[in-house]
C-alpha positions as CSV (number, residue, x, y, z in Angstrom):
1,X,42.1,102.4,14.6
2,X,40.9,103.7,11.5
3,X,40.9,107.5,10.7
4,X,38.2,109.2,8.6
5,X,39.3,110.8,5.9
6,X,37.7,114.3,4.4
7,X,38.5,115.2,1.3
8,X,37.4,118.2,-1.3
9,X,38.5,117.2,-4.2
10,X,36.1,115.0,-6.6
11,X,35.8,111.2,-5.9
12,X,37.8,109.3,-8.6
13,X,36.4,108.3,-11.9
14,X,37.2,104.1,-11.1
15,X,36.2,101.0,-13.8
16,X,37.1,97.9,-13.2
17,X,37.4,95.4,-15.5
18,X,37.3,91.6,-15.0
19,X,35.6,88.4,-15.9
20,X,31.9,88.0,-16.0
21,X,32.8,85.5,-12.6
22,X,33.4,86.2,-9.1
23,X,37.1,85.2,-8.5
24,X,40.0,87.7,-8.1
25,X,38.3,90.8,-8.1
26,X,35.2,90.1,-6.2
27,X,36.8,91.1,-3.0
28,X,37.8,94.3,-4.8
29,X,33.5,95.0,-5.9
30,X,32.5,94.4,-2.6
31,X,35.3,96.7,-0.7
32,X,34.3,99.6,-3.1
33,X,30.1,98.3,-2.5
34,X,30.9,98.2,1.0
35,X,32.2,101.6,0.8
36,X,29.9,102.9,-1.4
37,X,32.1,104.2,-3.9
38,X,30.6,104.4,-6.8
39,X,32.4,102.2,-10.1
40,X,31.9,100.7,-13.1
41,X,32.0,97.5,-13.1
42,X,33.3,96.3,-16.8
43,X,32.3,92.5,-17.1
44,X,34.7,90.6,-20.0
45,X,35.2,87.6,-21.9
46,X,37.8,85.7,-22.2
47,X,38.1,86.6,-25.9
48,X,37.9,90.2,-24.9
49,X,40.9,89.7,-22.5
50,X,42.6,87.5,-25.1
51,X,41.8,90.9,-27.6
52,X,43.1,93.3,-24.9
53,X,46.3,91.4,-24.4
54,X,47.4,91.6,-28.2
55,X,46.5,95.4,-28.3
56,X,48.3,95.9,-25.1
57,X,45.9,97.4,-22.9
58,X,46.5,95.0,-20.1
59,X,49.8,96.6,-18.0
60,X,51.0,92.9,-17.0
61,X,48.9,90.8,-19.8
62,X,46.1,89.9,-17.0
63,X,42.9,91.2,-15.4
64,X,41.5,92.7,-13.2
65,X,42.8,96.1,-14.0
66,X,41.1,99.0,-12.7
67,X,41.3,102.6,-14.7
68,X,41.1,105.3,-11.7
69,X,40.9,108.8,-13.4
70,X,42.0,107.3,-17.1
71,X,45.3,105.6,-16.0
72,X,45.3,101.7,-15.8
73,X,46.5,99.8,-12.7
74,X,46.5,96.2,-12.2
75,X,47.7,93.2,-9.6
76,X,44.6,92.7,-7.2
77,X,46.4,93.0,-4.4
78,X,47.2,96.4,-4.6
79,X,43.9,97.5,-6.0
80,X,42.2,95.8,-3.1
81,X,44.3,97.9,-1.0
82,X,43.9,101.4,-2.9
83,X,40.0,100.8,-2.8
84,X,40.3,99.5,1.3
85,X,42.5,103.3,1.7
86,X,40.1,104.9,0.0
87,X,36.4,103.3,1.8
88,X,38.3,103.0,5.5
89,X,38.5,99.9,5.8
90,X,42.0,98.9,4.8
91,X,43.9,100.0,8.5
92,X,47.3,101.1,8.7
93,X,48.2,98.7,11.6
């Protein structure tokens, strides 16, 4: 069972930034689509990631990342399951 959750503070500012492809994060686009949480959805090259990795912007050297607020997480499992906590659909059972 999930439980609805009401909230009054302001919904995140989330970008996510992967490949122009639909591999590892295009379960993470449609959780937050099926949601309908809004994101940007940051579509890179693979000389941008090789560019991001040498200035260090990539917490583990890979994508997808996703910035929520200004602060950069990455591993898609776990930002599948922040966005599935936040739409409802990601149950505690």
């Amino acid at each position: 069972r999930t439980r609805a959750r009401i909230s009054t503070m302001p919904p995140p500012n989330l970008r996510l930034v992967y490949l122009d492809q639909r591999m590892l994060a295009e379960p993470i686009r449609l959780t937050l689509f099926l949601g309908k949480i809004e994101f940007e959805d940051i579509r890179v090259s693979y000389d941008q990631v090789k560019s991001m990795r040498a200035a260090g912007t990539l917490p583990h050297g890979q994508v997808p990342i996703m910035e929520i607020d200004g602060t950069t997480y990455s591993q898609t499992a776990a930002i599948l399951r922040y966005v599935g906590r936040q739409t409802g659909l990601y149950t505690e059972n």
